[in-house]
TIZA-714215 format. One line per 5 residues: their letters; for each residue x, y, z of C-alpha. Coordinates in steps of 0.2 Angstrom, whole numbers. Each point is the difference from the previous one (the first is absolute). Last residue first. Layout:
N
A) X:Y:Z; ...
This chain:
229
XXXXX) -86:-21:-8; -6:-11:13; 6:5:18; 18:-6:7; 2:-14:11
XXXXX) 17:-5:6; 3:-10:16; 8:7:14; 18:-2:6; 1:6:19
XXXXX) 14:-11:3; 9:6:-17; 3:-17:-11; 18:-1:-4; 8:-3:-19
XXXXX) 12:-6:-7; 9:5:-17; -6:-8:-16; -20:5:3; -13:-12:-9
XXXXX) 3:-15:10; 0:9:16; -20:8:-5; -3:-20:0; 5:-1:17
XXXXX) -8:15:8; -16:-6:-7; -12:6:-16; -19:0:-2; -1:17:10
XXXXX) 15:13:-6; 14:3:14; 4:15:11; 14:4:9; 15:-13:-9
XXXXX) 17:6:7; 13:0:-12; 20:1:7; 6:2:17; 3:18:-4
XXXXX) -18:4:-5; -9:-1:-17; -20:-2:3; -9:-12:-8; -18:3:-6
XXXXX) -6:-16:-8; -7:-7:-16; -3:13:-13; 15:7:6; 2:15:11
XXXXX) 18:3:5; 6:12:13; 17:9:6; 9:-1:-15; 17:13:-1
XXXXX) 14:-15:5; 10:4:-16; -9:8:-16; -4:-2:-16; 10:-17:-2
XXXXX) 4:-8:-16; -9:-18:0; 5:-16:10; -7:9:15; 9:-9:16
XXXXX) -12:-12:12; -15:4:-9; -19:4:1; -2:-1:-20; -5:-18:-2
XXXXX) 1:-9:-15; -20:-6:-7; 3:2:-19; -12:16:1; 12:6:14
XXXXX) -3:-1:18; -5:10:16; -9:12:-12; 4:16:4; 0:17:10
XXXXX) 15:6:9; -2:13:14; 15:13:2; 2:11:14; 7:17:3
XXXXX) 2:2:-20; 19:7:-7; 6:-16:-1; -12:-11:-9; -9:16:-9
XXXXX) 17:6:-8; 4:-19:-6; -18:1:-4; 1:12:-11; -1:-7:-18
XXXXX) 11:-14:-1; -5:-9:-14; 7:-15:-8; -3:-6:-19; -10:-17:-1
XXXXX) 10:-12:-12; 14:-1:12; -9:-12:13; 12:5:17; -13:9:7
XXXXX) 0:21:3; -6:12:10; -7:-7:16; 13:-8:10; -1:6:18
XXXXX) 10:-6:14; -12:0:17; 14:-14:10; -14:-15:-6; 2:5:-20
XXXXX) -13:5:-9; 0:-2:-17; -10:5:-18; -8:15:9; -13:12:-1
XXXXX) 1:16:10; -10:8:15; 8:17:6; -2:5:18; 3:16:10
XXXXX) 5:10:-15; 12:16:9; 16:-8:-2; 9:15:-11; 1:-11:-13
XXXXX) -16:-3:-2; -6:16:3; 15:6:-14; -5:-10:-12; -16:7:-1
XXXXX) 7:18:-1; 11:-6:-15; -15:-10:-9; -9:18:0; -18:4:9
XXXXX) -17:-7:2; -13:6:16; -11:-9:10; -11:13:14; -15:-9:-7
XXXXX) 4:-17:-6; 6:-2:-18; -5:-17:-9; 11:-11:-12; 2:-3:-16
XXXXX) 13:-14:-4; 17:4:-7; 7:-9:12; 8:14:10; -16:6:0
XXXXX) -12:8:-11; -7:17:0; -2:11:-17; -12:-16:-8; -10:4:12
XXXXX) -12:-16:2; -20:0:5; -5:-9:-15; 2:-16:11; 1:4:18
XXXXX) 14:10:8; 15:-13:8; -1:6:18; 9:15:9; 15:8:-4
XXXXX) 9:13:13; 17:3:-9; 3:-2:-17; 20:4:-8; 3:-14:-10
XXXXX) 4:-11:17; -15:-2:5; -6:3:18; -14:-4:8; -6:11:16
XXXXX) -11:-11:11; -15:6:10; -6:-12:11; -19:-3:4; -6:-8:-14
XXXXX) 14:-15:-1; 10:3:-16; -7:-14:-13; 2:8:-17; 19:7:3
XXXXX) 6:-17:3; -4:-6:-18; 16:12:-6; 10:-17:10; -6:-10:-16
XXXXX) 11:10:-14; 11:14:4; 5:3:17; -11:9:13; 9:13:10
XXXXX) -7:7:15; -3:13:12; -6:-4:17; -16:9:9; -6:-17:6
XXXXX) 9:-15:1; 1:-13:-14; 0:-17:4; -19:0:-5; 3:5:-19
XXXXX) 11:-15:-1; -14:-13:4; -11:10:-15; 15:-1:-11; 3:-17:3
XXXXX) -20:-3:-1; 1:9:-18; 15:-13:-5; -12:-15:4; 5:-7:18
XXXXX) 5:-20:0; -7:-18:-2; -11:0:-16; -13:-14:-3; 3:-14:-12
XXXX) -14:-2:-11; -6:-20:-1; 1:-6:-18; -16:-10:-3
């Protein structure tokens, strides 16, 4: 009989969830496209957070239920989204422009690397046969107060993406302040990555093996323990 090997690490959702928490009450906020558009659908119920998309949305609320979409509002995605009351959609230009302008408190992006100073690579890999896109997130990584990263801690082939120096083209320099990864969340500060919370059913040690830069566990780390989504 062929034992089933239980999963060590946060599902995608449970990042999301973990994210959701970090995020202080009456902020506006950018969610990237892909997983970090998750964070939206686990806002604490007493804060009020204004989410921002770069299309020209802001003030969206959660995913609407099935047969419940407008296919008029989508995000910068191109995934239908929700409008909170008082939520209003405008041009690309006028979007641009909060962002630009500094006035998103946080944006949560993807990434392919990390690097242990905050340098961003999220845009592009050095694998040819999958065309690079920027989109706005260069905007987003400078013009956003604070970044948090969302991520797997490694790649499907298990390489770490918590690094020393990115080895892909760089988004930005020095812009990350947070990362969320299915196994840890680890804060970027100038001495380098500092682990804060780690997932249960993995140690300090083995969370080194998977990061290439070092990294120091926070005094006051706590152990990570999401719900069940």
């Amino acid at each position: 009989m062929t034992a089933v090997l239980e999963k060590i690490g946060l599902t995608r959702p449970q990042v999301a969830w973990r994210i959701a928490q970090e995020i202080d009450d009456g902020s506006y906020v950018n969610l990237g496209i892909g997983s970090p558009e998750m964070v939206a659908n686990y806002v604490p119920a007493d804060r009020e957070i204004v989410f921002h998309s770069e299309n020209g949305i802001l003030g969206m609320g959660e995913a609407p239920a099935a047969g419940q979409e407008d296919g008029n509002l989508i995000n910068a995605g191109k995934k239908p989204v929700t409008l909170l009351p008082g939520g209003s959609y405008f041009s690309h230009t006028d979007s641009f422009v909060m962002i630009r302008g500094g006035h998103i408190d946080i944006c949560v992006l993807g990434a392919y690397q990390v690097a242990e100073n905050g340098d961003l690579a999220n845009w592009a890999t050095l694998d040819t046969s999958k065309p690079p896109g920027v989109g706005g997130a260069m905007d987003l990584a400078v013009g956003a107060k604070q970044i948090f990263v969302m991520m797997d801690h490694c790649t499907k082939t298990g390489k770490p993406k918590l690094m020393q120096n990115c080895t892909y083209p760089l988004t930005g320099f020095g812009v990350v302040r947070t990362v969320f990864t299915d196994l840890a969340v680890i804060d970027v500060t100038e001495g380098g990555f500092v682990a804060r919370e780690i997932t249960a059913g993995i140690s300090f040690e083995e969370l080194q093996e998977k990061t290439a830069a070092p990294l120091t566990l926070a005094e006051n780390w706590q152990t990570l323990t999401p719900p069940e989504l």
